[in-house]
mmJSON file of the N, C-alpha and C atoms, coordinates in Angstrom:
{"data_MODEL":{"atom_site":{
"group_PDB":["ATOM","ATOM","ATOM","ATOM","ATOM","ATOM","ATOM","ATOM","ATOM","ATOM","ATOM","ATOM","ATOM","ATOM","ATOM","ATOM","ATOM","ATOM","ATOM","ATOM","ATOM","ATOM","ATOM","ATOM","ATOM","ATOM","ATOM","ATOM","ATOM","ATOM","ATOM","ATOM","ATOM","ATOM","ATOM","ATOM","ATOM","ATOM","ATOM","ATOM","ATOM","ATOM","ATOM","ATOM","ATOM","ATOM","ATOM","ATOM","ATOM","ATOM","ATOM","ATOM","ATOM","ATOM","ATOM","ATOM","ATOM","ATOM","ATOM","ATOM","ATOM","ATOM","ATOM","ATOM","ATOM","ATOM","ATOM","ATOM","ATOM","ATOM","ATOM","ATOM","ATOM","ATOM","ATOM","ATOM","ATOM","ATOM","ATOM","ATOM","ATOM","ATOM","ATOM","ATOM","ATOM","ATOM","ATOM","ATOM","ATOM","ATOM","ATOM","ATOM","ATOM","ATOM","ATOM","ATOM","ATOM","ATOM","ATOM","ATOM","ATOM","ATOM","ATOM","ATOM","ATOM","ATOM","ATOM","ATOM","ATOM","ATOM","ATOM","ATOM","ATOM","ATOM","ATOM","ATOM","ATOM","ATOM","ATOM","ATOM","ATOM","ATOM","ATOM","ATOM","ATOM","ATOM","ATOM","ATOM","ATOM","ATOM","ATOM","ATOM","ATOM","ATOM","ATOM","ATOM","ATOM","ATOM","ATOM","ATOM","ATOM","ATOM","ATOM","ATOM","ATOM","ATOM","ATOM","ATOM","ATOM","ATOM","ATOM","ATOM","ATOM","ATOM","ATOM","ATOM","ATOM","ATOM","ATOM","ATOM","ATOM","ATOM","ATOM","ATOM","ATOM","ATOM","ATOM","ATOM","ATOM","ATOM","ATOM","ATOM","ATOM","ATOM","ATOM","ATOM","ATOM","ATOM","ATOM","ATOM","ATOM","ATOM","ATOM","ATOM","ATOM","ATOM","ATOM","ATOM","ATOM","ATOM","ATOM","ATOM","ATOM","ATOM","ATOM","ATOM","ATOM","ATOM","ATOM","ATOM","ATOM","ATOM","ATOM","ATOM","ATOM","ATOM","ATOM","ATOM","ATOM","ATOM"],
"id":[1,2,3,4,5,6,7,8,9,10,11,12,13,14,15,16,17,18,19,20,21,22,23,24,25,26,27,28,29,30,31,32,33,34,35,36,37,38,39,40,41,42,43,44,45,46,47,48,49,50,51,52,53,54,55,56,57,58,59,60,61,62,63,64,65,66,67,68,69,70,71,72,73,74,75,76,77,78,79,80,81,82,83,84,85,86,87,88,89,90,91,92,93,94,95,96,97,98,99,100,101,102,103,104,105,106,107,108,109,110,111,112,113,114,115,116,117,118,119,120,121,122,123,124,125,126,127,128,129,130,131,132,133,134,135,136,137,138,139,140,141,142,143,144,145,146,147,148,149,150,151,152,153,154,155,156,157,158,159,160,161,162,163,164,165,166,167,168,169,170,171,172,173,174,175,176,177,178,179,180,181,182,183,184,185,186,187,188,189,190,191,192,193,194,195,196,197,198,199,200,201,202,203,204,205,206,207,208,209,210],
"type_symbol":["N","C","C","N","C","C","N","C","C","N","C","C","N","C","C","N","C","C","N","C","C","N","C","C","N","C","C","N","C","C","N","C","C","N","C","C","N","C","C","N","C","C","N","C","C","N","C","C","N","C","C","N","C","C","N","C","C","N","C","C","N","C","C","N","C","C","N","C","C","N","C","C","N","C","C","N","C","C","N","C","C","N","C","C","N","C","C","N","C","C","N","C","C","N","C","C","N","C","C","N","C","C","N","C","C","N","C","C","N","C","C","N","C","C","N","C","C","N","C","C","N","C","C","N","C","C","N","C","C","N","C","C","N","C","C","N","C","C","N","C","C","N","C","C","N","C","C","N","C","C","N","C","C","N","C","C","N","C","C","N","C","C","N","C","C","N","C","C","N","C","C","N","C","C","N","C","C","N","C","C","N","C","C","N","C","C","N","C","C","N","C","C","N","C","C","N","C","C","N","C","C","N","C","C","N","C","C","N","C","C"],
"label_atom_id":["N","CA","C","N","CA","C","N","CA","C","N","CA","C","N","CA","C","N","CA","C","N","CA","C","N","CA","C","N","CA","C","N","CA","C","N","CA","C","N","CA","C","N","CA","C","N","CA","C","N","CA","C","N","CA","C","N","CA","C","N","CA","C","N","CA","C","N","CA","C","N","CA","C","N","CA","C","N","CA","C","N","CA","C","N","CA","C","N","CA","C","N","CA","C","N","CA","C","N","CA","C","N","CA","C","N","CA","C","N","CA","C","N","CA","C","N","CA","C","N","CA","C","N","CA","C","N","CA","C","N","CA","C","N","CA","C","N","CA","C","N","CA","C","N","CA","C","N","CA","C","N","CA","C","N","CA","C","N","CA","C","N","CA","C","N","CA","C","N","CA","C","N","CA","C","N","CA","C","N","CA","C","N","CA","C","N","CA","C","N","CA","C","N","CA","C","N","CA","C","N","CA","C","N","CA","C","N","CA","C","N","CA","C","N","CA","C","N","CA","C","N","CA","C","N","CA","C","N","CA","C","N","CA","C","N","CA","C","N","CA","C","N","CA","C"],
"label_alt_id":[null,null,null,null,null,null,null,null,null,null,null,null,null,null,null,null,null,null,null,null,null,null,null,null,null,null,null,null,null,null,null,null,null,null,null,null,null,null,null,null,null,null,null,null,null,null,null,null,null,null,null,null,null,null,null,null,null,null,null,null,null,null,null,null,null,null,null,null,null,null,null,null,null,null,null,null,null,null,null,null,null,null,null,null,null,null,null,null,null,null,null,null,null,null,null,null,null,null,null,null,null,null,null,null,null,null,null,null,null,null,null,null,null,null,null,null,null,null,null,null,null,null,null,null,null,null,null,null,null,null,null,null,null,null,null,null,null,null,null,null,null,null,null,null,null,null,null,null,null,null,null,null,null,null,null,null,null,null,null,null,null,null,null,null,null,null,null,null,null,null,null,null,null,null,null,null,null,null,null,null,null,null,null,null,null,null,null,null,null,null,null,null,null,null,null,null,null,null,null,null,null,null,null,null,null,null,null,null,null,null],
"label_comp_id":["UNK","UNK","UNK","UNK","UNK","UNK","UNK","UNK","UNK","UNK","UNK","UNK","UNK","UNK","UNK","UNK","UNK","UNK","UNK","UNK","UNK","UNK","UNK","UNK","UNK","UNK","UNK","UNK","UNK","UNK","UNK","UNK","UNK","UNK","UNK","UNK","UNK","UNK","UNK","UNK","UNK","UNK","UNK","UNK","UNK","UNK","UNK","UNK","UNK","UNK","UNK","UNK","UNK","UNK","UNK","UNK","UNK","UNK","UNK","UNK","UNK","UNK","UNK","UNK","UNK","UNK","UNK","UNK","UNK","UNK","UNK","UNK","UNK","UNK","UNK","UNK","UNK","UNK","UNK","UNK","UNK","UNK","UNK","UNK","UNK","UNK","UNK","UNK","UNK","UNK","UNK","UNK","UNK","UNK","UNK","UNK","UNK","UNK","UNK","UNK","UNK","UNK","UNK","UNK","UNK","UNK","UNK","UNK","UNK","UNK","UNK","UNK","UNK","UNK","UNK","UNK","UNK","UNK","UNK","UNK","UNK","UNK","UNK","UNK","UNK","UNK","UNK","UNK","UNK","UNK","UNK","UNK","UNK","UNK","UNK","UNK","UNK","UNK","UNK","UNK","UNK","UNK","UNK","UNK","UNK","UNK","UNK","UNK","UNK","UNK","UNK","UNK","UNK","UNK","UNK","UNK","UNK","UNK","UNK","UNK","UNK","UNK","UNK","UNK","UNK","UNK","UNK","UNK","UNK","UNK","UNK","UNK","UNK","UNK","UNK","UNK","UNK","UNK","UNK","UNK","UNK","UNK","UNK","UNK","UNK","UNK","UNK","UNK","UNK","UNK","UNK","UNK","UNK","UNK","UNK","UNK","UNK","UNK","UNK","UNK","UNK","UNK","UNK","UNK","UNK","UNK","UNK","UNK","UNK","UNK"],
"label_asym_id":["A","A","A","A","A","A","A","A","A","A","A","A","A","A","A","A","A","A","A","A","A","A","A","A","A","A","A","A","A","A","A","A","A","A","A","A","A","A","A","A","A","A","A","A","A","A","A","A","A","A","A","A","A","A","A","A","A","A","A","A","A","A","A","A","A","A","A","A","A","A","A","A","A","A","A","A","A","A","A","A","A","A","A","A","A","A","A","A","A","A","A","A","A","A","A","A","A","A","A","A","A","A","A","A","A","A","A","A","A","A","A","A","A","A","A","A","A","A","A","A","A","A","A","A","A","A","A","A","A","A","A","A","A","A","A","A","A","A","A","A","A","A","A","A","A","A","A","A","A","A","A","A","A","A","A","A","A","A","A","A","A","A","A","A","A","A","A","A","A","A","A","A","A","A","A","A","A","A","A","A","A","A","A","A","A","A","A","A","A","A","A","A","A","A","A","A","A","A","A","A","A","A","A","A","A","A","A","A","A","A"],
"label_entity_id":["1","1","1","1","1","1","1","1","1","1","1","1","1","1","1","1","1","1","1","1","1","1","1","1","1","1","1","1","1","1","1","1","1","1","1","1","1","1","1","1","1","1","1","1","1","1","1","1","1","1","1","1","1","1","1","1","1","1","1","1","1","1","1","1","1","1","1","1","1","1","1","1","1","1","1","1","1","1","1","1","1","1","1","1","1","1","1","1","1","1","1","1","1","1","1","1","1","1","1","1","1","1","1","1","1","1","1","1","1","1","1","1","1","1","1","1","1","1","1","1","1","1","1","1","1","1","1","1","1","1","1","1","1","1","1","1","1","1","1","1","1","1","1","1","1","1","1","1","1","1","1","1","1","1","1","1","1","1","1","1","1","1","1","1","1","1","1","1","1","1","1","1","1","1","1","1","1","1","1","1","1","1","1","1","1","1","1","1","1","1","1","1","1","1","1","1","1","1","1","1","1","1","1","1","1","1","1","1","1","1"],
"label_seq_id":[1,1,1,2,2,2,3,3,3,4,4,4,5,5,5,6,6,6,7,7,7,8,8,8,9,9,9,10,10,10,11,11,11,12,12,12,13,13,13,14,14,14,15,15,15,16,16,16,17,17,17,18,18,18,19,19,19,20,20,20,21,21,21,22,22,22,23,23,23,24,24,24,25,25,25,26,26,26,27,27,27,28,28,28,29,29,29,30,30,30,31,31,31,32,32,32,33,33,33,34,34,34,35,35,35,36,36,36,37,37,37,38,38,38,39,39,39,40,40,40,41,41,41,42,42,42,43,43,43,44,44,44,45,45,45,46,46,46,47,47,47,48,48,48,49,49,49,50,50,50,51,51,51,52,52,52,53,53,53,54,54,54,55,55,55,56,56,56,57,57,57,58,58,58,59,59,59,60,60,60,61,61,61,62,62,62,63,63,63,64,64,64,65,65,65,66,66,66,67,67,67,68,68,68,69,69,69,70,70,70],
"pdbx_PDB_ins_code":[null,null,null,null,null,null,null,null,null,null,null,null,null,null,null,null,null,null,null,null,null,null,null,null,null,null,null,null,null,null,null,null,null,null,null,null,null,null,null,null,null,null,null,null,null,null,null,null,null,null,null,null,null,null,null,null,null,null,null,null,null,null,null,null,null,null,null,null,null,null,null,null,null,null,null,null,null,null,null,null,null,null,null,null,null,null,null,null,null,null,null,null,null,null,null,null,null,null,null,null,null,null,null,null,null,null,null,null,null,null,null,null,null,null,null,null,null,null,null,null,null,null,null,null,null,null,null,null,null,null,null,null,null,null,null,null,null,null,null,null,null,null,null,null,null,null,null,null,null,null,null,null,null,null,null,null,null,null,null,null,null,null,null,null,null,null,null,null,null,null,null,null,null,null,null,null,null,null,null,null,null,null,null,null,null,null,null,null,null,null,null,null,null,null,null,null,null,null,null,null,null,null,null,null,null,null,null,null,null,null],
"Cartn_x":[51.026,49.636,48.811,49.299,48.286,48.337,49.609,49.979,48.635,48.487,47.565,46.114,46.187,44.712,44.208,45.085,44.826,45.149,45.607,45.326,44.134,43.963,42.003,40.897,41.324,39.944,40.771,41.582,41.928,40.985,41.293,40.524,39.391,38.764,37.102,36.515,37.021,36.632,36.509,37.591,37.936,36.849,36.607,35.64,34.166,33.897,32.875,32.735,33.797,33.558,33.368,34.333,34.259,32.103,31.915,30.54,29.45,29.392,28.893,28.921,30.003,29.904,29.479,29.271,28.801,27.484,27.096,25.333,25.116,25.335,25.083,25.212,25.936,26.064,25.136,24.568,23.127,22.454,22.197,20.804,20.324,21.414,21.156,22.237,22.242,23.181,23.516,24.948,25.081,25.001,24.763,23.638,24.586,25.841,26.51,26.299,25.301,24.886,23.678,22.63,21.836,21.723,20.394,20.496,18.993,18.835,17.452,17.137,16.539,15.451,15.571,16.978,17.912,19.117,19.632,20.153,21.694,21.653,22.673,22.824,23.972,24.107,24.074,23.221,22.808,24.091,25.049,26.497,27.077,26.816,27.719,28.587,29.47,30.078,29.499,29.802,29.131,30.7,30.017,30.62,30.932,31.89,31.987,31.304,30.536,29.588,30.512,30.389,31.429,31.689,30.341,30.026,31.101,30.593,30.899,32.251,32.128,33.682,33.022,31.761,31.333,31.067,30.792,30.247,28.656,28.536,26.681,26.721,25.405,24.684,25.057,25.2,25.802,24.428,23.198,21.767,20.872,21.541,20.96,21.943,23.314,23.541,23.038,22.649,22.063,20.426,19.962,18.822,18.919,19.608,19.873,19.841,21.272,21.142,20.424,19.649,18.352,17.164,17.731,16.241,15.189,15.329,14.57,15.189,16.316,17.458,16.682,16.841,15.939,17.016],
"Cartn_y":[60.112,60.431,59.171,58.25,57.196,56.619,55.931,54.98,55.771,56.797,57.818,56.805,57.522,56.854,55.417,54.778,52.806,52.573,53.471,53.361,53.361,54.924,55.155,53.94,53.348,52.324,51.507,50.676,50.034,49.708,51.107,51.344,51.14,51.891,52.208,50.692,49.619,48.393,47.109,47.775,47.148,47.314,48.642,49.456,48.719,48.353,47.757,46.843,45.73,44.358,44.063,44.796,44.328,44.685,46.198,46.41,45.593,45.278,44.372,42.39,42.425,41.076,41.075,42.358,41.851,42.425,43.195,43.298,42.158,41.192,39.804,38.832,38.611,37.771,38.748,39.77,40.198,40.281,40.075,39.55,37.83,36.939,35.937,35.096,35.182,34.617,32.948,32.427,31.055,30.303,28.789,28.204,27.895,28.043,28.18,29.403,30.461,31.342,31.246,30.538,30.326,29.466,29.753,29.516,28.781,28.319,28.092,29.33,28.568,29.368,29.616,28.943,29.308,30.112,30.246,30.874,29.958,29.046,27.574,27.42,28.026,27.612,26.133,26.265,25.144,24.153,24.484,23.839,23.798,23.786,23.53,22.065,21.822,20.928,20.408,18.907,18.446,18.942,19.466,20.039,18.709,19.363,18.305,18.185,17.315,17.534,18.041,18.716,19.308,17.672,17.656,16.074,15.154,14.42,12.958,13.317,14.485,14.316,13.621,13.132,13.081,13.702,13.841,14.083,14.453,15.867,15.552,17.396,17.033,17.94,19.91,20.542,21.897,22.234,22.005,22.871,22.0,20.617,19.838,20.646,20.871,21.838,22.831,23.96,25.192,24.904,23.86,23.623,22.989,22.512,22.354,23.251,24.4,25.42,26.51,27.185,27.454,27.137,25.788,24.932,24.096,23.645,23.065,21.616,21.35,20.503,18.81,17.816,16.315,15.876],
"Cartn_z":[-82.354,-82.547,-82.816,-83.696,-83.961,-82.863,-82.049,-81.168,-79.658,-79.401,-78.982,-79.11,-80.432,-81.344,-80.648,-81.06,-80.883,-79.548,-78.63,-76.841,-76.791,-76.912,-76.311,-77.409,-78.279,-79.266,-78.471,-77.938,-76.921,-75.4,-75.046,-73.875,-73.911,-74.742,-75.477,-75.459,-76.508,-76.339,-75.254,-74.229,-73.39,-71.911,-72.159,-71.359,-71.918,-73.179,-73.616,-73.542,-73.216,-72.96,-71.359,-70.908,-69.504,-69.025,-69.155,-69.375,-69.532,-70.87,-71.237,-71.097,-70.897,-69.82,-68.364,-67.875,-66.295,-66.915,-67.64,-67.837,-68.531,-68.874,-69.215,-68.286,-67.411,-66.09,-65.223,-64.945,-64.204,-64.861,-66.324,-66.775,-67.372,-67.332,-67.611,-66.427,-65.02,-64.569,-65.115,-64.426,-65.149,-64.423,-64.099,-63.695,-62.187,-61.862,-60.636,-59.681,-60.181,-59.266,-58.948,-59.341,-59.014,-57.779,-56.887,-55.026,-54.808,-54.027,-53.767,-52.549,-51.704,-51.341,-49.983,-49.366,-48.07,-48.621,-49.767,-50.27,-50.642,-50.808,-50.613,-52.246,-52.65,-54.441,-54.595,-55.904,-56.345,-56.395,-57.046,-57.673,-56.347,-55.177,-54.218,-53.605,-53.132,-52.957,-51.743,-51.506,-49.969,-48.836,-47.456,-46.835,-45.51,-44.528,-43.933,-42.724,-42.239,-40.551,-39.7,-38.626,-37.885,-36.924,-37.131,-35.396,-35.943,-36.965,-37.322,-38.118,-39.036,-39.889,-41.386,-41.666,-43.154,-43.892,-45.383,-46.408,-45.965,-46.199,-46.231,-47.375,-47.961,-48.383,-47.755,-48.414,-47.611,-47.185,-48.389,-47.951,-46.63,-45.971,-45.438,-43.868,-44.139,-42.656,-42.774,-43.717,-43.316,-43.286,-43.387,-42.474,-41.366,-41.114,-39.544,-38.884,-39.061,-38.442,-38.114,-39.273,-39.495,-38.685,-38.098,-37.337,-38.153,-39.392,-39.767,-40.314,-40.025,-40.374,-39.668,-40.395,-40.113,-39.041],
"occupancy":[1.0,1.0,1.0,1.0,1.0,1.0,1.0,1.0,1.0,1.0,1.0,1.0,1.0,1.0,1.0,1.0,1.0,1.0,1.0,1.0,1.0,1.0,1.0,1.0,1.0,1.0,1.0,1.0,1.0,1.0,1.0,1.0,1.0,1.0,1.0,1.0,1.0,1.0,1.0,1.0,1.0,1.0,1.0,1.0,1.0,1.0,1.0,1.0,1.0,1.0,1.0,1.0,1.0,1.0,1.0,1.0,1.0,1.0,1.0,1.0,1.0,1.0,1.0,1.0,1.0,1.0,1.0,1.0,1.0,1.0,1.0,1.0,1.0,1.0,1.0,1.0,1.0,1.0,1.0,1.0,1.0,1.0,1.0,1.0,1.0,1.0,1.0,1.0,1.0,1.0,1.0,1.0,1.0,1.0,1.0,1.0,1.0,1.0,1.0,1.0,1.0,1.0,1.0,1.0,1.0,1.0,1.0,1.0,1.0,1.0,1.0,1.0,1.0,1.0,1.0,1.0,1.0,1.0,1.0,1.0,1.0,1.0,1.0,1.0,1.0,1.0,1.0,1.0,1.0,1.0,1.0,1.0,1.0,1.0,1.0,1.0,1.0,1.0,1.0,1.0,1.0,1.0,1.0,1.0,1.0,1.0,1.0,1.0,1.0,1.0,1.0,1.0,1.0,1.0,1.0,1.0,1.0,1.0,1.0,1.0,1.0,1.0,1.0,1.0,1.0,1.0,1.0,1.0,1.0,1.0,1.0,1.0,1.0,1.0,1.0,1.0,1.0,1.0,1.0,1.0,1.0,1.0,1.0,1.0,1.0,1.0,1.0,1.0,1.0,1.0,1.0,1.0,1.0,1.0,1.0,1.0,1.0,1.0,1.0,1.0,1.0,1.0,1.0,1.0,1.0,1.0,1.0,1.0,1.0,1.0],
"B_iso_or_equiv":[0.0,0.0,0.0,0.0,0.0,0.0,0.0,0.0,0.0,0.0,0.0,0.0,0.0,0.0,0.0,0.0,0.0,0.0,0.0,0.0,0.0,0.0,0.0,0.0,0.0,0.0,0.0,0.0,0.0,0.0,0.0,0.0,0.0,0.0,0.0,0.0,0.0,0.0,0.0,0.0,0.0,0.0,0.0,0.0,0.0,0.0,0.0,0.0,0.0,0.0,0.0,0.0,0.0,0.0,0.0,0.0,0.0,0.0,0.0,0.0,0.0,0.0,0.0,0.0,0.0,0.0,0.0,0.0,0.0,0.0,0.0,0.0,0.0,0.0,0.0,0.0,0.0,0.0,0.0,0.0,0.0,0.0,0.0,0.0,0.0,0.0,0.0,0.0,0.0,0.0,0.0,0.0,0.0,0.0,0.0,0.0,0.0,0.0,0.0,0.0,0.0,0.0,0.0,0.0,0.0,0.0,0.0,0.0,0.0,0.0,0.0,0.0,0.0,0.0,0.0,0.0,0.0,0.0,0.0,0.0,0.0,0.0,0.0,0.0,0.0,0.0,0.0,0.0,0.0,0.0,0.0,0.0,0.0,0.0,0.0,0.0,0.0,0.0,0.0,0.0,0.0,0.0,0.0,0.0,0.0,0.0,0.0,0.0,0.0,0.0,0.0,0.0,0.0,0.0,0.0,0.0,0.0,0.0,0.0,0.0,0.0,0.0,0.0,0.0,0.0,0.0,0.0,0.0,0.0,0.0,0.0,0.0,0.0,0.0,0.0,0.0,0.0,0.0,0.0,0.0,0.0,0.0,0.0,0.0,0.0,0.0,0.0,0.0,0.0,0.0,0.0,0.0,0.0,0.0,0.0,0.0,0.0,0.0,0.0,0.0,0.0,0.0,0.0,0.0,0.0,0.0,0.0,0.0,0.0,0.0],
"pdbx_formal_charge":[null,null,null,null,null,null,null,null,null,null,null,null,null,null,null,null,null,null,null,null,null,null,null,null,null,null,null,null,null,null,null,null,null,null,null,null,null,null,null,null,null,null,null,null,null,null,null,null,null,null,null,null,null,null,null,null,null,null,null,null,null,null,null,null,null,null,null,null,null,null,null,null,null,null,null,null,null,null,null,null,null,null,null,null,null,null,null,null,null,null,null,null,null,null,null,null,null,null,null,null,null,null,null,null,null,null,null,null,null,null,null,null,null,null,null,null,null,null,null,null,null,null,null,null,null,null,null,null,null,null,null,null,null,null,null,null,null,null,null,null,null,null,null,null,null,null,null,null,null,null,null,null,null,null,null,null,null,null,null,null,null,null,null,null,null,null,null,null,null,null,null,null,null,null,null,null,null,null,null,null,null,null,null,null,null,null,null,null,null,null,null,null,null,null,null,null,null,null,null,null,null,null,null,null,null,null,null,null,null,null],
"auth_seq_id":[1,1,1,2,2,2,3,3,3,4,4,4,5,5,5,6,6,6,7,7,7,8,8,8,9,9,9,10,10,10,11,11,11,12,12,12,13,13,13,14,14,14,15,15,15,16,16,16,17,17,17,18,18,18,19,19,19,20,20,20,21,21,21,22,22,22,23,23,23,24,24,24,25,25,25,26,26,26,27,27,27,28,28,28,29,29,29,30,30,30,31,31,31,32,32,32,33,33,33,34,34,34,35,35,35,36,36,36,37,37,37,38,38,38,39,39,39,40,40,40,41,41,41,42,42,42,43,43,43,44,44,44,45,45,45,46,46,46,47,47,47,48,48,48,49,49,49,50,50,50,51,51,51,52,52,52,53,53,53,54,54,54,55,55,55,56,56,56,57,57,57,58,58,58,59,59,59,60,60,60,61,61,61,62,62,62,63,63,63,64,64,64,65,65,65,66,66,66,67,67,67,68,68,68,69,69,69,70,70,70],
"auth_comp_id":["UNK","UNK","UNK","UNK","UNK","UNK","UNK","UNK","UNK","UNK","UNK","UNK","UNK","UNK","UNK","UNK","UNK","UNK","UNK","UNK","UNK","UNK","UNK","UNK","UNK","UNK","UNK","UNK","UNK","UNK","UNK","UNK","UNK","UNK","UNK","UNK","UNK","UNK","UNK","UNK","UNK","UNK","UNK","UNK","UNK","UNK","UNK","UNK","UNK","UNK","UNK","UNK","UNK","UNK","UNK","UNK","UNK","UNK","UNK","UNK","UNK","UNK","UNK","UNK","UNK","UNK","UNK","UNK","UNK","UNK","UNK","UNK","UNK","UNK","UNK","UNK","UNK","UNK","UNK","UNK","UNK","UNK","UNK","UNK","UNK","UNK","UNK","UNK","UNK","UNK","UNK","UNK","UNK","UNK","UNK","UNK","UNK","UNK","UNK","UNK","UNK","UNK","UNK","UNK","UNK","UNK","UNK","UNK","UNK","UNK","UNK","UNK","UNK","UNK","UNK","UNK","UNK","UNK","UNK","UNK","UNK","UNK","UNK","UNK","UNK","UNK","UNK","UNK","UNK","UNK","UNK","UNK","UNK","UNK","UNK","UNK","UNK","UNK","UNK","UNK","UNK","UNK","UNK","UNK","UNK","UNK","UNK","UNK","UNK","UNK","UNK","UNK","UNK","UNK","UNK","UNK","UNK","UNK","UNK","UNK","UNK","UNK","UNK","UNK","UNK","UNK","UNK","UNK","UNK","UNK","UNK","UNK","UNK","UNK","UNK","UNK","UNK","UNK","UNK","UNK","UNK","UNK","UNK","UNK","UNK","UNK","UNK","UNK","UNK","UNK","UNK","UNK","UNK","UNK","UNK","UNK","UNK","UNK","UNK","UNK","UNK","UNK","UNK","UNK","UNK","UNK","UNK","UNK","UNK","UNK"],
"auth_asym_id":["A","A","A","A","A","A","A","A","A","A","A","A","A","A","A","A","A","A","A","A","A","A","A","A","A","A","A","A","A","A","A","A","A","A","A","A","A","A","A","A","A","A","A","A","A","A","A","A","A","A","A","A","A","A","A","A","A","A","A","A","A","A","A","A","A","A","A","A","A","A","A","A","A","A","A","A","A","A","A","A","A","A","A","A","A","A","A","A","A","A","A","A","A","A","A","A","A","A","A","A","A","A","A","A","A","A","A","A","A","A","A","A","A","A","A","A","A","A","A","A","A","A","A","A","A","A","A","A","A","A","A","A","A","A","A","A","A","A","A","A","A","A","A","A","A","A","A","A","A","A","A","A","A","A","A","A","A","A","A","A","A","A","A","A","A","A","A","A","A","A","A","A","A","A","A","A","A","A","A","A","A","A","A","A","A","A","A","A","A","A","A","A","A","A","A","A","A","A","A","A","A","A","A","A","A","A","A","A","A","A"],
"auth_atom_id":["N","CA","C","N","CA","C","N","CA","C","N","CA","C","N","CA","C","N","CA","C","N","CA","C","N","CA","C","N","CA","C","N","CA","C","N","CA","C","N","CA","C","N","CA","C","N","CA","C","N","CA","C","N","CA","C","N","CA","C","N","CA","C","N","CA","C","N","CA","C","N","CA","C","N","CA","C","N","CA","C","N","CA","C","N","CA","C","N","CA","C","N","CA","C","N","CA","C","N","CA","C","N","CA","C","N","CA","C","N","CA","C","N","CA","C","N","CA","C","N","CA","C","N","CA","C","N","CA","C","N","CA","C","N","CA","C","N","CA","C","N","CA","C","N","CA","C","N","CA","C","N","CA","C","N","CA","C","N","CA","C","N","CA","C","N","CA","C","N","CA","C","N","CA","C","N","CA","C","N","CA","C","N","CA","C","N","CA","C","N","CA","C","N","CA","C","N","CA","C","N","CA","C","N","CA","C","N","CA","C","N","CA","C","N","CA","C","N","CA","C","N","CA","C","N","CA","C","N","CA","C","N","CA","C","N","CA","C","N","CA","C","N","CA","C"],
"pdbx_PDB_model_num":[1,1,1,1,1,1,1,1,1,1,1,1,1,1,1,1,1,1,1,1,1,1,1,1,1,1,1,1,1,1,1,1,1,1,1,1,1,1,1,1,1,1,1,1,1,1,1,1,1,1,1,1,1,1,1,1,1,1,1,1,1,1,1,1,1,1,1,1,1,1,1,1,1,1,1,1,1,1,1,1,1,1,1,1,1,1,1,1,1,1,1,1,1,1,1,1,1,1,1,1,1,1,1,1,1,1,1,1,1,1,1,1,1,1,1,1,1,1,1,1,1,1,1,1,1,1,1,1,1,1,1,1,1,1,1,1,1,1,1,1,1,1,1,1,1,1,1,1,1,1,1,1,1,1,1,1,1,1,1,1,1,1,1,1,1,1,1,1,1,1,1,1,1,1,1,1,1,1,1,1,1,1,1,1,1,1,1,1,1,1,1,1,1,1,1,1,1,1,1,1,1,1,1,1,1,1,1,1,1,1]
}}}
């Protein structure tokens, strides 16, 4: 009966954290989900040019592709 008991306040809390941590990551996301305005996360890594094989900017190819790329 107790072992019963301290499952479900188990569950119960567990059910409350998980909850309550994703209504906190959709109301204050953390600063790696945040995007600009092509939709290119901020925290992103430099990707590789397909052409040359370098290092460049990820939001500088999806303006390329996009069509507005320098």
């Amino acid at each position: 009966m107790l072992a019963r008991l301290l499952m479900r306040l188990f569950v119960a809390a567990s059910a409350i954290a998980v909850v309550g941590g994703l209504a906190f990551v959709y109301v204050k996301p953390p600063e790696g989900m945040h995007a600009t305005r092509e939709g290119v996360p901020l925290l992103s890594p430099p990707v590789a040019n397909p052409a040359t094989g370098e290092a460049i900017p990820l939001e500088r190819l999806v303006q390329h592709f996009k069509g507005g790329g320098r």
